[in-house]
Every structure is written in structure tokens, then in C-alpha cells.
C-alpha positions, 0 to 999 in steps of 0.5 A: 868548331861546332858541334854538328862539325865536330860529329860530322869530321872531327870525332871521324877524322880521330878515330881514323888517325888513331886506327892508323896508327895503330895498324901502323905500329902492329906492322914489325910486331907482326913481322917478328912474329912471322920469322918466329913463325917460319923459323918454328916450321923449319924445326918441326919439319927437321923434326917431321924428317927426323921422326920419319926416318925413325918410324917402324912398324911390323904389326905381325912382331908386335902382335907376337910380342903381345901374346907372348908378354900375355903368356909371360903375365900370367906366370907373374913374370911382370919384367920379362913381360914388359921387356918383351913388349919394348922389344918389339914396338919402335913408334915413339907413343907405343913405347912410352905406353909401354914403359908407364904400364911397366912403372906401374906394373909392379902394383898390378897384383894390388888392384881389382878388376875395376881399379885396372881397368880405371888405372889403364883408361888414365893411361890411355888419356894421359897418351892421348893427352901428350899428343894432342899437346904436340899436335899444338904447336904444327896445329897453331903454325898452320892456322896462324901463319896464314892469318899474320900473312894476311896482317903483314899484307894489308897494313902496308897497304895504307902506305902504300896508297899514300905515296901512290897518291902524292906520286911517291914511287919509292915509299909505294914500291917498298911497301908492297914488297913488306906486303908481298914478303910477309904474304909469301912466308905466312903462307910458307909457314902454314903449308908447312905447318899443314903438311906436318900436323896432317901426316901426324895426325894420321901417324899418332891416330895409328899408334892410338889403335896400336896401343888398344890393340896391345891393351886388348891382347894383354888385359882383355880377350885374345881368341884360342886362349883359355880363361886366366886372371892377371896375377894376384887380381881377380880380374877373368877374361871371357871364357870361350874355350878352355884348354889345359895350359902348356907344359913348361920346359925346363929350360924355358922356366923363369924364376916368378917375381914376387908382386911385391918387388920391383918390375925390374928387381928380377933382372938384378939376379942374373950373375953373368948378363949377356947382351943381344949381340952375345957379349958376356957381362954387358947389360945393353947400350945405351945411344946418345947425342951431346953437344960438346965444344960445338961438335954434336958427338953420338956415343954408346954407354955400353952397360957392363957389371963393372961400369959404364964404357962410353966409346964415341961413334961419330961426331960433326960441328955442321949437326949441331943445331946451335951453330945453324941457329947462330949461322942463320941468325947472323945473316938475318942480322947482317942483311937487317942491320945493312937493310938499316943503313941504307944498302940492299945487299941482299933481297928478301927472297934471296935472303929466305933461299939462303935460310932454307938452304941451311936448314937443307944442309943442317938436316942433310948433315944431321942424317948422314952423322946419325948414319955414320954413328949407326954403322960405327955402333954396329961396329963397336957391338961386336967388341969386348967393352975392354978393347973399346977403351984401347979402340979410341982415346976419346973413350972412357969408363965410369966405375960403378963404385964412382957413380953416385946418380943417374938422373934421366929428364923425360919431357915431351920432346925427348928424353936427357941423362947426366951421372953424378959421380964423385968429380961433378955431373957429366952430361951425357946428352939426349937418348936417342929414340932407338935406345927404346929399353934404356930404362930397364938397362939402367935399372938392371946395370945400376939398381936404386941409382936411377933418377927419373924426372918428368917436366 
């Protein structure tokens, strides 16, 4: 072959071929990379679901709470201050605020004014931080599910073609469809991945403005106060009026916490605790959920000064999000591996419907569980810790002579805890998102044996 021939078809006709086959080869990477990315909008809508249900929002409490944790500040009673503020914020990103300006708070009487007002802006970015990184992920399904939808389109289409051009009805017809589905659940895929990431969006920018709105009452200027300074700081809010602070009752005074000590070592002097609900000698409860011989189980740790009871509120196989995932993952399989064979058993279309039917069913159990065990738990509250023992047979206690550690894992996600005792580690599973001052609870219940770990 010349050269004039090779530079007008051979070079051409190369690179043709080797595009082709490239397209060609991108096809099943690219339809795996679909399920993963529809199999990922599932679980962030089931967690869209869950979040949803959980949000709360009662601005006025919130703002009483705040004023009342500023007056409670400036007694240099750090920890009845923050455990106000727990009690009054619900929204997951408040409360985590919350709880690292409590880590915190036992060196704010180290700081001036200018290193609080550094320490807080930290604070503020590493929030907003943490929800720019869980906006990622809705944020890369709703833009790339689209763009693998468009993919998985065009690289049958050259197929396709081919066999529309020697007549080959079937190798048309079978390419089409890959085109078509793959079209369908990328654009599936980043609707969802849309939808999720936009309601987010408007929710987390309200708990950003919540959480400077608290910043302001608690550190800045709040009308109708008198000028003050944070204890041990220096650090003066503006003067507008001043009036002679109000005379404390009795009955209303609390003990001033050394700065020194820890937030929560004032809590460790109360002889007799009682709970919220009026039981003497309980700290508080704690909720979990854990996956225990296929079964997701929700139970309480009610903190006692004796030891730990763990009663069991409720429990289901159809909530264990384990067994959804093998059950969807075995009629993908199936229908794949039949696919292989030679027979068409079920189309995609019928097989996409099966999946979402599960996952209709899964997040439908996983709320009627969570609202049994929220029932059974207000049941349980109204119990001495001794009666729940006899309540149920699952139930157990923990000494506290036999806990050696408590080791809470916090992630973006959500929060773990396992206690190490004298026999081994017995997983207690994931916190539940109500459980919002189980820290504190800890601290006060088991002081110095509590492991917190950040991933």
C-alpha cells in the first residue's frame, strides 16, 4: 500500500477500529457503574425518608433555651448551660454544634476575646465543612447519573446500526433495549439524586442560620441584656443598657464549676440522679439499634448509678437493611445469570420494579419497627430499672464495676457504641438520632470511661 492510500484509508480505518473498540468495551463498565449509581440513590432517598421524619424545628424553644444557657454561662455553669442547649435542638447539625462547643467548653475561661472568636469561626467551618461533604455524594448522583445514562445510550447505538444494516433484526433490537434501559435509570438515578440534594440544601442552609443565631445570643449581643463577659474571658458585649442582674433564688442556685475541670464533672456530684421522666437514680436513656442474628433489634440503655439495663423495645428481620441488600442482590443475580443462559425470565423494567418494590417495603418496615420501639420505649420509661429485668428475658444489666470502656465511634453517617467489659465487647449498635445528650449521659453514668473516636 502507498502512501497516499495508507493517509486516505488505512490510518483513518485504524483509528475508527480502535475507537470502536473502545466505546465497545466501556459499554458493561459503565452499566455497572449505573446499578451502583441507582443502588446509591435508593439509600440516600431511605436516608432522605429517615431524616425527614426525624427533623424537628421549634425556633421559639430554641431561642429560650439559648437565652437561658447565656444567663446560665455567665454564673460559669458551663454544663447546665450546654445541657440546655441539647435539650432544645433536635436537627442533626445544630446538635453536633452543640456538642463540640460543649468538648470545648471547659477552656473557654482559657481564652481572650480574639482566640473565642478564632476557636468559633473553626467551629463554624468544620460544620459547614461536614455538610458540604455529605451533600457530595446526592450531588455526584444527580450529575453523573445523567452523563453514564447518556453513555450507556450512545455505545449501543453503533451496534445497533450494524445489524440494522445486514438485516439483523435481533442484535438491533437487543441493543436498543441496553440503550433505552440505561437511558431510564440514569435519568432515574439523578432525579432522585436531585431531588435529595436540593431539599438538603434548603434544610442544612436553615441549620447554618440556626446555628449563628445560637452563636449570637450565646457569645454576642442579645437586646434587654446587661453588658457581661464570658467567664474567666474578658471578652464584653456591647452595652446598651445596663440593669442590676436578678436576684437568685435559693432554690435555683447552682454549685459554680471550677473552669478548670471538666464540662461534665459537675454533673458526677448529683448523690441521687433523676431522669426526665421522674425516675430516681436513672441518669437517662440511651436508644440503639443493632443487627443481631439478622434481626435489626432497638433497645434502651437506661443509665442507672448501679449499672447499665439494656431492655429491648422492638425488633424485625424485614428492617435489617443486610438482608434487603442480599435479597435484591440475589434477584439482580438470578435474572442476570438466567440472562446468560439464554432465558429472559424477567425484563428490565420488571426487574427494576421488583427492586424498588423492596426497597418500598424495606423503608416501610424500618418505620413501622422505629415506631413500635418508640412506643414500646415510652412504655418501658414509666418503669423502675428493676422491673425491666423481670419485663422481658432478653433484657440484661451491666455492672459498672464490670465495665471496663465505653467506646463511641462518631463518623459523618452516625454515631456506634461497644462496652468493654470483663467477657469481651458487646456491640450495642448505632445511636439513634433522639439519643441527642447521650454523651453527657455517659459521662455523668460512667465518668473517665468513655472513648470517643472520629473517622
Amino acid at each position: 500500500m502507498d502512501l497516499p492510500t495508507l493517509l486516505a484509508y488505512g490510518i483513518p480505518n485504524a483509528l475508527q477500529q480502535f475507537i470502536y473498540i473502545i466505546a465497545s468495551n466501556l459499554l458493561y463498565p459503565v452499566i455497572i457503574v449505573l446499578i451502583v449509581l441507582i443502588i446509591v440513590s435508593l439509600v440516600e432517598l431511605g436516608g432522605f425518608l429517615f431524616e425527614w421524619h426525624n427533623r424537628h424545628r421549634d425556633l421559639p424553644k430554641m431561642e429560650q433555651g439559648a437565652v437561658r444557657a447565656s444567663a446560665l454561662m455567665k454564673r460559669n455553669d458551663l454544663t447546665g448551660a450546654f445541657n440546655v442547649l441539647g435539650q432544645t435542638c433536635s436537627n442533626s447539625f445544630v446538635h453536633e454544634f452543640l456538642y463540640r462547643l460543649s468538648a470545648f467548653g471547659r477552656e473557654i475561661s482559657e481564652y481572650n476575646s480574639e482566640m473565642l472568636e478564632v476557636k468559633l469561626e473553626k467551629l463554624l467551618q468544620d460544620i459547614d465543612f461536614e455538610i458540604s461533604k455529605k451533600l457530595e455524594r446526592t450531588r455526584f448522583v444527580a450529575r453523573a447519573g445523567p452523563m453514564f445514562g447518556l453513555m450507556g445510550t450512545l455505545i449501543p447505538m453503533g451496534p445497533a446500526l450494524q445489524g440494522l444494516i445486514s438485516g439483523d433484526v435481533e442484535a438491533l433490537a437487543n441493543n436498543l433495549i441496553i440503550a433505552f434501559g440505561t437511558t431510564v435509570i440514569g435519568l432515574m438515578a439523578g432525579a432522585i439524586g436531585f431531588m435529595v440534594f436540593m431539599v438538603r440544601t434548603r434544610w442544612y442552609g436553615q441549620d447554618m442560620g440556626d446555628i449563628e443565631y445560637l452563636t449570637e445570643i450565646l457569645f454576642g449581643h442579645v437586646p434587654g441584656e446587661s453588658a457581661s463577659s464570658l467567664p474567666g474571658t474578658g471578652y464584653m458585649r456591647p452595652v446598651e443598657s445596663v440593669e442590676p442582674p436578678e436576684p437568685v433564688e435559693p432554690s435555683e442556685y447552682v454549685e459554680p464549676v471550677e473552669p478548670a475541670k471538666s464540662v461534665h464533672h459537675a454533673v458526677t456530684h448529683i448523690a441521687t440522679p433523676v431522669s426526665s421522666d421522674g425516675r430516681e437514680g436513672v441518669f437517662g436513656t440511651v436508644r440503639t439499634v443493632a443487627s443481631r442474628s439478622g434481626e435489626a433489634v432497638y433497645c434502651d440503655m437506661v443509665l442507672t448509678t448501679s449499672g447499665i439495663v439494656v431492655a429491648k423495645t422492638a425488633g424485625s428481620m424485614l428492617a435489617n437493611p443486610v438482608l434487603c441488600m442480599i435479597l435484591i442482590g440475589g434477584i439482580d443475580g438470578a435474572a442476570i445469570i438466567a440472562r446468560i443462559a439464554g432465558y429472559q425470565i424477567l425484563s428490565f423494567a420488571s426487574l427494576l420494579l421488583i427492586n424498588l418494590l423492596v426497597c418500598a417495603a424495606f423503608v416501610g418496615a424500618i418505620y413501622l419497627v422505629k415506631k413500635r420501639a418508640q412506643k414500646r420505649s415510652e412504655y418501658l420509661g414509666r418503669m423502675q430499672p428493676a422491673d425491666l429485668l423481670a419485663e422481658d428475658g432478653y433484657n440484661f444489666e451491666i455492672r459498672h464495676p464490670d465495665v471496663v470502656r465505653i467506646e463511641v465511634e462518631r463518623s459523618g453517617t452516625g454515631s456506634s457504641m461497644k462496652i468493654l467489659t470483663g467477657d469481651g465487647w458487646i456491640k450495642m449498635g448505632r445511636i439513634e438520632r433522639r439519643s441527642r445528650d447521650y454523651l453527657n449521659l455517659l459521662n455523668a453514668a460512667l465518668p473517665g470511661k468513655i472513648t470517643v473516636i472520629s473517622r
